[in-house]
C-alpha atoms as a printed R data frame, in Angstrom:
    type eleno elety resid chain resno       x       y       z
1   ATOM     1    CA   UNK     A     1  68.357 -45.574  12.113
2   ATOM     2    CA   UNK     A     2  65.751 -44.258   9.933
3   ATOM     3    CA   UNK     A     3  63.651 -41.091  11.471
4   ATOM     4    CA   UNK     A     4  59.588 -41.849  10.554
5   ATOM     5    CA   UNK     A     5  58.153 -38.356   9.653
6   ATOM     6    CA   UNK     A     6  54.718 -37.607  11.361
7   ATOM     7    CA   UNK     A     7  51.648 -36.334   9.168
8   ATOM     8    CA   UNK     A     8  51.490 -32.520   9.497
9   ATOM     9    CA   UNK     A     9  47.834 -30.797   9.661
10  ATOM    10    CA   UNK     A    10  46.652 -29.568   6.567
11  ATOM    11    CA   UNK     A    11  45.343 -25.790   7.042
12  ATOM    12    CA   UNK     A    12  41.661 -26.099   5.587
13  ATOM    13    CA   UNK     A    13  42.034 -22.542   3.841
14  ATOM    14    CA   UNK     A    14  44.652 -24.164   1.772
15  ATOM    15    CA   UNK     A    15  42.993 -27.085   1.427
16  ATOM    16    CA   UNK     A    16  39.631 -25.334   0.379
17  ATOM    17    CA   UNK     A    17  40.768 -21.622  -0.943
18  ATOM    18    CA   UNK     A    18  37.554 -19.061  -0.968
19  ATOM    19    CA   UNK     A    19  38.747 -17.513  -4.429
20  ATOM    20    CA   UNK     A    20  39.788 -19.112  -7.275
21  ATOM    21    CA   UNK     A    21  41.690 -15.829  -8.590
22  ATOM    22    CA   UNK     A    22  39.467 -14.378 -10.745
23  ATOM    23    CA   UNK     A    23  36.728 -11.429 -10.853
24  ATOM    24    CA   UNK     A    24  33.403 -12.050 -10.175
25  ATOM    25    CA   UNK     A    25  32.625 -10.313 -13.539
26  ATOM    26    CA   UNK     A    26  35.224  -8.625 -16.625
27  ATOM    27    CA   UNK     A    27  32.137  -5.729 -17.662
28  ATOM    28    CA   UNK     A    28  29.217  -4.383 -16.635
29  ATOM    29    CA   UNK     A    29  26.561  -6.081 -18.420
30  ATOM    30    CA   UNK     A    30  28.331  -9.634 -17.016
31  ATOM    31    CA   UNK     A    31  27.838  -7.928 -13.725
32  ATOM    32    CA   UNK     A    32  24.381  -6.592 -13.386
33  ATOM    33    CA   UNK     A    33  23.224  -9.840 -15.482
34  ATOM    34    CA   UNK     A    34  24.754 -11.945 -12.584
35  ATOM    35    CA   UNK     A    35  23.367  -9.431  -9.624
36  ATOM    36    CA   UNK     A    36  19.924  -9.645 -10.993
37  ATOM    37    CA   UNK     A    37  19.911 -13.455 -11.387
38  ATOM    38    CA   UNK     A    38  21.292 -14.064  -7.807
39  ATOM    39    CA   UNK     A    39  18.926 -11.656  -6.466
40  ATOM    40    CA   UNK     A    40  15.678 -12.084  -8.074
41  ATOM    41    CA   UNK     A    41  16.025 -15.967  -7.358
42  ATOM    42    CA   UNK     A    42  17.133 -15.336  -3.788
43  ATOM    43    CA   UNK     A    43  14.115 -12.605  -3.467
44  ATOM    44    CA   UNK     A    44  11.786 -15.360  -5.316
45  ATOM    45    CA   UNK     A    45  12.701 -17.994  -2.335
46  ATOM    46    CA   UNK     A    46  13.162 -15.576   0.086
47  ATOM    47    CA   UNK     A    47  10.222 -17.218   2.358
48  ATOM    48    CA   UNK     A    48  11.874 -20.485   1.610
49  ATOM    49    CA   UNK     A    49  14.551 -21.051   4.696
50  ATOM    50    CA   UNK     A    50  15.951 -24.306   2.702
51  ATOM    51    CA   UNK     A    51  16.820 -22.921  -0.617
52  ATOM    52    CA   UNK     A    52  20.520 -21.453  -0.594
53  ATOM    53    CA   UNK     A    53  21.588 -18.606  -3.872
54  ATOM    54    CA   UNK     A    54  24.704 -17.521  -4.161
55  ATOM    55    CA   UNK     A    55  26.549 -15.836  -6.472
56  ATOM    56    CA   UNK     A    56  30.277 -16.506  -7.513
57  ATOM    57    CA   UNK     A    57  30.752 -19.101  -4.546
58  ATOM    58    CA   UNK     A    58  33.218 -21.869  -5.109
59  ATOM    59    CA   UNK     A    59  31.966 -25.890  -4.966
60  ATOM    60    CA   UNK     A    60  33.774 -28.375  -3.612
61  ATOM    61    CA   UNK     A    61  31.616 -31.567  -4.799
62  ATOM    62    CA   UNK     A    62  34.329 -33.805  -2.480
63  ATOM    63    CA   UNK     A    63  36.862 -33.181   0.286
64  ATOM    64    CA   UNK     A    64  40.251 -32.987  -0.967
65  ATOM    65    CA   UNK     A    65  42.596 -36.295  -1.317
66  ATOM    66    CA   UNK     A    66  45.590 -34.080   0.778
67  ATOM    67    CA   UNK     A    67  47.845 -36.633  -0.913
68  ATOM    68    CA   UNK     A    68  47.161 -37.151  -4.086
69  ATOM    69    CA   UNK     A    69  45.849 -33.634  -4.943
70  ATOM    70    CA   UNK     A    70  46.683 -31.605  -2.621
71  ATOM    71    CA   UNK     A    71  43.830 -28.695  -3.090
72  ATOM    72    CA   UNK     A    72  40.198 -29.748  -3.905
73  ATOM    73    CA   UNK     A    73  38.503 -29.455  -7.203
74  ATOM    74    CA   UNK     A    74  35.773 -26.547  -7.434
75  ATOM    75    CA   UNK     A    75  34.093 -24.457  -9.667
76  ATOM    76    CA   UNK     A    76  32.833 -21.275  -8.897
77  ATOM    77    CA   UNK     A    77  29.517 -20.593 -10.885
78  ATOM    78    CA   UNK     A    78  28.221 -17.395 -11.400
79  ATOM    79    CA   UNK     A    79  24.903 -18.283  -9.898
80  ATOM    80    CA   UNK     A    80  24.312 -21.691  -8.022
81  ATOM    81    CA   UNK     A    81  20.764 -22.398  -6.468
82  ATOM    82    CA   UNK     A    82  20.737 -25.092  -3.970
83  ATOM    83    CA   UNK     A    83  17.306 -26.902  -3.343
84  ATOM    84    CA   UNK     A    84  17.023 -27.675   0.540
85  ATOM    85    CA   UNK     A    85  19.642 -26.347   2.233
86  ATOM    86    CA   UNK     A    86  19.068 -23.861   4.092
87  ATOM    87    CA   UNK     A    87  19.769 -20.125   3.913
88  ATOM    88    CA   UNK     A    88  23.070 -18.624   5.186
89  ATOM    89    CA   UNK     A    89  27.133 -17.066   4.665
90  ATOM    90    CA   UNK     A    90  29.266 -19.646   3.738
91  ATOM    91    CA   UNK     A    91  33.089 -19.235   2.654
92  ATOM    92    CA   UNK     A    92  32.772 -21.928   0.285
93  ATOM    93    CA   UNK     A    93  29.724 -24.468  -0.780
94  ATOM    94    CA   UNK     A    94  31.327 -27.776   0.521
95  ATOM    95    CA   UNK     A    95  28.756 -30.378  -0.554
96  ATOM    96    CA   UNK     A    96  30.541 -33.245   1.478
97  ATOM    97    CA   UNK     A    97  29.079 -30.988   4.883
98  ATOM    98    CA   UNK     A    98  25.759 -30.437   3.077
99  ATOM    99    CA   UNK     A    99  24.331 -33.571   3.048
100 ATOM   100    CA   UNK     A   100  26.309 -34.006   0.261
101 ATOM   101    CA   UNK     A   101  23.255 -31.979  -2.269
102 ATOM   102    CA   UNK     A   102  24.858 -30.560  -4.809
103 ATOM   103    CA   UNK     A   103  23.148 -27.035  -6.677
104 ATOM   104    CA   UNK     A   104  20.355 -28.023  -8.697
105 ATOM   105    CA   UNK     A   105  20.596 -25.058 -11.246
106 ATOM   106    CA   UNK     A   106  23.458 -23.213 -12.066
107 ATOM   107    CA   UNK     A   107  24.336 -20.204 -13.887
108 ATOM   108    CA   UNK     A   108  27.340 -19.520 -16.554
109 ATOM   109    CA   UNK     A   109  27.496 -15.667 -18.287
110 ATOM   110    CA   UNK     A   110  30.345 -15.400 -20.823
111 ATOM   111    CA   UNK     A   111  32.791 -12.868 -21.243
112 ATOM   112    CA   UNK     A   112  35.892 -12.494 -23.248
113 ATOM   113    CA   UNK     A   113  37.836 -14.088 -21.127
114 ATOM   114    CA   UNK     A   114  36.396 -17.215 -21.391
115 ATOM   115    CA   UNK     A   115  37.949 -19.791 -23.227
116 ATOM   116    CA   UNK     A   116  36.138 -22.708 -24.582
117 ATOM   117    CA   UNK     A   117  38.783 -25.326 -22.799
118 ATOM   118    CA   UNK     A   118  37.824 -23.083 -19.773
119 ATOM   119    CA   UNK     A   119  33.955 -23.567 -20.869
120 ATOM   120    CA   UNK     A   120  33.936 -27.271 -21.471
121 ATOM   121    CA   UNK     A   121  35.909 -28.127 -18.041
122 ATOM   122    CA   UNK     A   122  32.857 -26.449 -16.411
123 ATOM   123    CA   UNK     A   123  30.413 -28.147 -18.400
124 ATOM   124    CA   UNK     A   124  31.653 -31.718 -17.521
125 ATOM   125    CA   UNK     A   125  32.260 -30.764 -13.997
126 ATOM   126    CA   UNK     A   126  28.676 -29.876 -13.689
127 ATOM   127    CA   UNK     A   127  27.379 -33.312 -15.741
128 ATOM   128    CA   UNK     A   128  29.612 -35.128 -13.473
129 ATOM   129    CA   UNK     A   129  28.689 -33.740 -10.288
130 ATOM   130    CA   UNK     A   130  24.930 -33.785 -10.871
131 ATOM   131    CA   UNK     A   131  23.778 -30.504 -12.071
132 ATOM   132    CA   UNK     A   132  20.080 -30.962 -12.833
133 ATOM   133    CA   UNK     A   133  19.677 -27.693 -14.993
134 ATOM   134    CA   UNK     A   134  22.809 -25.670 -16.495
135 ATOM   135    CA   UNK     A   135  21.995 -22.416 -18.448
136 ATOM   136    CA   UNK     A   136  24.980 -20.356 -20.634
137 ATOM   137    CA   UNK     A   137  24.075 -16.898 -21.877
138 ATOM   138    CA   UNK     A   138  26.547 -15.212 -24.140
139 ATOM   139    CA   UNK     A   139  25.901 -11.024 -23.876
140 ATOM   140    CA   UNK     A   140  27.638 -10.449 -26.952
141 ATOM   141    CA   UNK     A   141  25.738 -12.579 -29.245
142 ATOM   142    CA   UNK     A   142  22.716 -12.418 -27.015
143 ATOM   143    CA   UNK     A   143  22.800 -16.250 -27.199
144 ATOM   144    CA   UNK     A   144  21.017 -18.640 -24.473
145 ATOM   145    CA   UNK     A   145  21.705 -22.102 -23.986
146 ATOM   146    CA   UNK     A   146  20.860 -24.688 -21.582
147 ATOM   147    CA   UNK     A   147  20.925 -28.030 -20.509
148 ATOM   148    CA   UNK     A   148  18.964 -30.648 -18.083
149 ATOM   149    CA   UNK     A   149  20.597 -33.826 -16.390
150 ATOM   150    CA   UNK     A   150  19.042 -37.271 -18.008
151 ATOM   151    CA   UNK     A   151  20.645 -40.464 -17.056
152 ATOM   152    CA   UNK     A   152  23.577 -38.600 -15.552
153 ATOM   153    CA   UNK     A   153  24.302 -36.781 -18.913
154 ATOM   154    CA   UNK     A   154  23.198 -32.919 -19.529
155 ATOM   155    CA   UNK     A   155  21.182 -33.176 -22.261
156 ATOM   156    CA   UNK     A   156  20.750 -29.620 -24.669
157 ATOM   157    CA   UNK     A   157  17.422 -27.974 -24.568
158 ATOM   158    CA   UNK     A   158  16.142 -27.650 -27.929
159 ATOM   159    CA   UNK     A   159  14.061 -24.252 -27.788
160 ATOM   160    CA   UNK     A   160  15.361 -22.113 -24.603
161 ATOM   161    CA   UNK     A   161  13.192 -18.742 -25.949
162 ATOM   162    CA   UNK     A   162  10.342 -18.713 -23.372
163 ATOM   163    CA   UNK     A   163  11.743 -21.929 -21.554
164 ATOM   164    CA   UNK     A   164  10.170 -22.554 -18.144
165 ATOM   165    CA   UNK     A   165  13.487 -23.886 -15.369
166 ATOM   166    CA   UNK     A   166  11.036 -26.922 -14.295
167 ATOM   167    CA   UNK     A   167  12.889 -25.986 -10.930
168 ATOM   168    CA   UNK     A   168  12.480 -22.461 -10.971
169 ATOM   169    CA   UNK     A   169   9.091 -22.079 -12.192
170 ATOM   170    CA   UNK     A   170  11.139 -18.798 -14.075
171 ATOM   171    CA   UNK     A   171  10.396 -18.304 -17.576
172 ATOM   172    CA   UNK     A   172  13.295 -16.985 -20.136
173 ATOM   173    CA   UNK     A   173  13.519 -14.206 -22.891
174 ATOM   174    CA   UNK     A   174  16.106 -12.579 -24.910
175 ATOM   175    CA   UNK     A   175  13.807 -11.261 -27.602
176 ATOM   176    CA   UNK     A   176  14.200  -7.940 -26.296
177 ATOM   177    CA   UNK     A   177  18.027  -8.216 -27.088
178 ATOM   178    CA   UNK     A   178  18.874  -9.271 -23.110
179 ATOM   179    CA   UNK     A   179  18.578 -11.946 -21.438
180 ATOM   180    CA   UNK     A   180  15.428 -11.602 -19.424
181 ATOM   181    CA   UNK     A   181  14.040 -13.713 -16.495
182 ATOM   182    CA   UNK     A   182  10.396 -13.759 -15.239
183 ATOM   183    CA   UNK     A   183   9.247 -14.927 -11.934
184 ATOM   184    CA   UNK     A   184   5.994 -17.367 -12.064
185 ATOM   185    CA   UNK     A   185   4.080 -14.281 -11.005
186 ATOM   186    CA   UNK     A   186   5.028 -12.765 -14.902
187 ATOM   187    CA   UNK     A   187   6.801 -10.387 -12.819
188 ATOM   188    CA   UNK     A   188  10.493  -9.539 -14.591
189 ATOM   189    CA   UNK     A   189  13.495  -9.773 -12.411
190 ATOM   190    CA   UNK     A   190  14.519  -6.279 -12.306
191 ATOM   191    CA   UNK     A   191  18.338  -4.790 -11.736
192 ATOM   192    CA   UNK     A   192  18.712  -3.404  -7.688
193 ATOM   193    CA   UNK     A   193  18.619   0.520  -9.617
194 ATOM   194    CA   UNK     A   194  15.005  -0.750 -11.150
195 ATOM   195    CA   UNK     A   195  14.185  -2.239  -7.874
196 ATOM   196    CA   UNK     A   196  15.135   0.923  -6.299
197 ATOM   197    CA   UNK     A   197  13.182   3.045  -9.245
198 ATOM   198    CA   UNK     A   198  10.098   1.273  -8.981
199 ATOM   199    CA   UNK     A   199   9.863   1.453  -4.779
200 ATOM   200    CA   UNK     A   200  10.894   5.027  -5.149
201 ATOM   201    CA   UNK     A   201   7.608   5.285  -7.285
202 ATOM   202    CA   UNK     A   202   5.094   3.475  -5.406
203 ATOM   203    CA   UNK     A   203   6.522   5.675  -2.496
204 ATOM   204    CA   UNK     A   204   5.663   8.268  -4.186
205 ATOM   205    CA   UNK     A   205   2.406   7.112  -5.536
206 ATOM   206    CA   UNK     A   206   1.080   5.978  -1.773
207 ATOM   207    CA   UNK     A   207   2.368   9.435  -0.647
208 ATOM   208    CA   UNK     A   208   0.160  11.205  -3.326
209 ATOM   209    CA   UNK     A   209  -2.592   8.736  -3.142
210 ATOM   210    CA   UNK     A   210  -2.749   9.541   0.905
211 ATOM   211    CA   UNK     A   211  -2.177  13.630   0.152
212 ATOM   212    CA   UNK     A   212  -4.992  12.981  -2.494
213 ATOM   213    CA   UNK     A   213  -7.798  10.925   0.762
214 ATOM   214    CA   UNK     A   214  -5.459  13.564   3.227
215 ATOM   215    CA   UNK     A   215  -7.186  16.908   0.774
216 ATOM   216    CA   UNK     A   216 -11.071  14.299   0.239
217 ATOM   217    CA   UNK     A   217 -10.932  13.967   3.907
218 ATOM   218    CA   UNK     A   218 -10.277  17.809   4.768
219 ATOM   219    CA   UNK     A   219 -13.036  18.755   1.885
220 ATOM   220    CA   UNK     A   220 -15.379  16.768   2.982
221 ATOM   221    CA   UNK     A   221 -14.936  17.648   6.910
222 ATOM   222    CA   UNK     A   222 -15.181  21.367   5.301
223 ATOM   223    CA   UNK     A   223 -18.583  20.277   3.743
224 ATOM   224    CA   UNK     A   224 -19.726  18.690   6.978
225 ATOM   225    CA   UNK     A   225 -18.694  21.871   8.842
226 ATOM   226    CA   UNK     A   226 -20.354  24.279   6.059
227 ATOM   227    CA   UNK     A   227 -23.499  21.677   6.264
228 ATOM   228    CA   UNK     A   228 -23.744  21.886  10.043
229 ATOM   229    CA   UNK     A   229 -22.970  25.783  10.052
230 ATOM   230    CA   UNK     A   230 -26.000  25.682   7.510
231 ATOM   231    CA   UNK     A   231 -28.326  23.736   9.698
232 ATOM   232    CA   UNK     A   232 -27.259  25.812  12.324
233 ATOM   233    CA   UNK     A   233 -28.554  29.087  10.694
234 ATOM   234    CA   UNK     A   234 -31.697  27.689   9.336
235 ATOM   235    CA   UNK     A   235 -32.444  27.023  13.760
236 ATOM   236    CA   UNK     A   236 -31.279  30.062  14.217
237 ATOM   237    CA   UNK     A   237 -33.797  31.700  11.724
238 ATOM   238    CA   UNK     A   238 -36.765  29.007  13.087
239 ATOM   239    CA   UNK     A   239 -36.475  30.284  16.420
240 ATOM   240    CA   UNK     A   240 -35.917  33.921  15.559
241 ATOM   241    CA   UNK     A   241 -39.119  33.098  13.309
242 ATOM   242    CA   UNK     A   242 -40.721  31.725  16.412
243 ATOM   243    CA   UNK     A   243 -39.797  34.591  18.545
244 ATOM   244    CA   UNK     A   244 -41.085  36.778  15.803
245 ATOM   245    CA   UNK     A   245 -44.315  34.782  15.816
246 ATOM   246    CA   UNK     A   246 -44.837  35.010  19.641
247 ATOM   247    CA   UNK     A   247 -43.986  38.499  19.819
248 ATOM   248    CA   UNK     A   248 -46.923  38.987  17.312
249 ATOM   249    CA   UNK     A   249 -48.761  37.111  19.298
250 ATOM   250    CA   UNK     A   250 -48.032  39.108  22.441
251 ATOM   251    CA   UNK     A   251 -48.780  42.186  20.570
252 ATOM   252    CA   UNK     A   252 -52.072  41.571  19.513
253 ATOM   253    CA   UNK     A   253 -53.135  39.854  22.985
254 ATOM   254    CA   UNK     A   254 -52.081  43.086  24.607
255 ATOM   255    CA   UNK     A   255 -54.454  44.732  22.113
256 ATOM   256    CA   UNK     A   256 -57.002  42.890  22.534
257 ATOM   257    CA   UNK     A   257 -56.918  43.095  26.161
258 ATOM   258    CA   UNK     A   258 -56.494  46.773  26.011
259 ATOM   259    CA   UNK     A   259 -60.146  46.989  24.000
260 ATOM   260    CA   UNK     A   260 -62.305  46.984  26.732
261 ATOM   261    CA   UNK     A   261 -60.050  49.113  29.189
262 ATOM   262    CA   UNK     A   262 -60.843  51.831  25.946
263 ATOM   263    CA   UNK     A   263 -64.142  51.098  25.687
264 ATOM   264    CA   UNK     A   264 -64.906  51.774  29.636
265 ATOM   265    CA   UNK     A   265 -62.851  55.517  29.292
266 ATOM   266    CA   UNK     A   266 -65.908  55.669  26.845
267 ATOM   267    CA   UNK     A   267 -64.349  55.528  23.345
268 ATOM   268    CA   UNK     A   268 -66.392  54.655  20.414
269 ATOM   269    CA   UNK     A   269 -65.410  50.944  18.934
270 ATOM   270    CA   UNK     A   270 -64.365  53.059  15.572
271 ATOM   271    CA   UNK     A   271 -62.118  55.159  18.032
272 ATOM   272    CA   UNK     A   272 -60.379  51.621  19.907
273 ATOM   273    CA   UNK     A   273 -59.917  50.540  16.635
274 ATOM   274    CA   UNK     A   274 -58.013  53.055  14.980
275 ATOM   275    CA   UNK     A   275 -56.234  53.626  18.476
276 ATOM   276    CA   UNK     A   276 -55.340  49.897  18.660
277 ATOM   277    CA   UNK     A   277 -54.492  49.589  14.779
278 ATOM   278    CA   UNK     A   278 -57.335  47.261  14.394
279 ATOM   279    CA   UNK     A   279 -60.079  47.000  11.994
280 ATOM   280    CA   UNK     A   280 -63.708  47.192  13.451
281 ATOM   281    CA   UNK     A   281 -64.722  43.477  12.708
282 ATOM   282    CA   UNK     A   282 -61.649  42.512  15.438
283 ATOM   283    CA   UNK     A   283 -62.434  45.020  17.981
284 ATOM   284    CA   UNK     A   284 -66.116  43.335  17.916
285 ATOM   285    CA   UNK     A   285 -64.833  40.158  18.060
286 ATOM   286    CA   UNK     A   286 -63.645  40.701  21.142
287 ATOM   287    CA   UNK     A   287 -66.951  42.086  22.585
């Protein structure tokens, strides 16, 4: 009697690993050129909810044949943008659960340990699986290459120096001896240190720019105070003035009324004026 063996489940982890083994980068130029890329394209759609970036995330194009193959065939490229899909973590990019779209652009830096038989298996996995743009940029020889999808085939670009990603709308450069990428805005993708940098600066510029209105406002509420403390003075002198003027004016009423009090005690109008501090012509005025 012959014993039929039942299937066993398939653990999906094994099926679909989340690393392929190998670092995300061998140096430090690899890695900051592959951090800036992933995040100045991720900041560029960041209002965009259905365009995914990620960085060193492996591909699975089609769900594994458990019999045949027994693990899945992925790549993991160093930057992968995925037009509409939407944003999110992911363990792995299964395209077969993504309405099977597969990353438009993709991204390839080299590093020493890249071999070309490691470099062409990429390349035809990404013509085969639809890659509509595929760009290569060698550090070391400061060295960009790229490629677009026609008929199925990824077809060189002739002139990549100042090439616009007709996806992208990102403009490259490596005349500076980098590779440099530029947003549609002509703003440069910047590394998260010149990110940093530059906030740190307009901090500190909108902090000097509001001490600068902060000291403008405080001079010019001490010019509004000095104005009014002015205008306050020159009242205070009118009505000392007109004090000044009335008292006068009380003075030489009461001398004028006192002329013909004199006059009755039977002084001489040359006496009630000298008395009275006035000159003759007023005393007789008042006659």
């Amino acid at each position: 009697m012959v014993q039929q063996l039942q299937p066993t489940a398939v653990d999906s982890d094994w099926l679909y690993p989340e690393s392929d083994g190998k670092p995300l980068s061998d140096n430090t130029v690899q890695f900051r050129l592959i951090t800036t890329i992933q995040g100045g394209i991720d900041a560029l759609f960041a209002d965009d909810p259905n365009v995914f970036v990620a960085g060193d995330l492996l591909w699975y194009p089609v769900e594994a044949v458990e019999a045949v193959e027994g693990v899945a065939k992925s790549q993991a490229p160093d930057v992968m943008v995925v037009f509409g899909r939407p944003k999110g973590d992911r363990r792995s990019y299964k395209q077969f659960q993504e309405e099977n779209i597969a990353p438009q652009v993709v991204f390839e830096i080299l590093s020493k340990s890249n071999t070309e038989a490691e470099m062409l298996a990429k390349f035809k996995f990404y013509e085969r699986y639809g890659v509509e743009e595929y760009y290569l940029y060698d550090p070391a020889l400061n060295l960009l290459k790229g490629w677009l999808q026609q008929n199925k085939q990824l077809i060189p670009i002739g002139n990549m120096e100042g090439w616009i990603s007709p996806r992208l709308g990102c403009r490259f450069e490596t005349t500076g001896g980098s590779l440099e990428v530029y947003r549609p805005d002509g703003q440069r993708m910047e590394t998260y240190v010149e990110t940093s940098k530059r906030a740190q600066q307009e901090s500190q510029r909108a902090e000097q720019e509001s001490q600068r209105a902060q000291q403008e406002s405080q001079r010019a509420q001490q010019e509004s105070q000095r104005a009014q403390q002015e205008a306050q003075r020159a009242q205070q002198e009118a009505q000392r003035a007109e004090q000044e003027s009335q008292r006068a004016e009380q003075e030489a009423q009461a001398r004028r009324d006192a002329i013909p009090r004199l006059l009755e005690l039977g002084l001489s109008v040359e006496q009630v004026a000298a008395a009275l501090s006035l000159s003759v012509e007023e005393v007789n005025q008042v006659l």
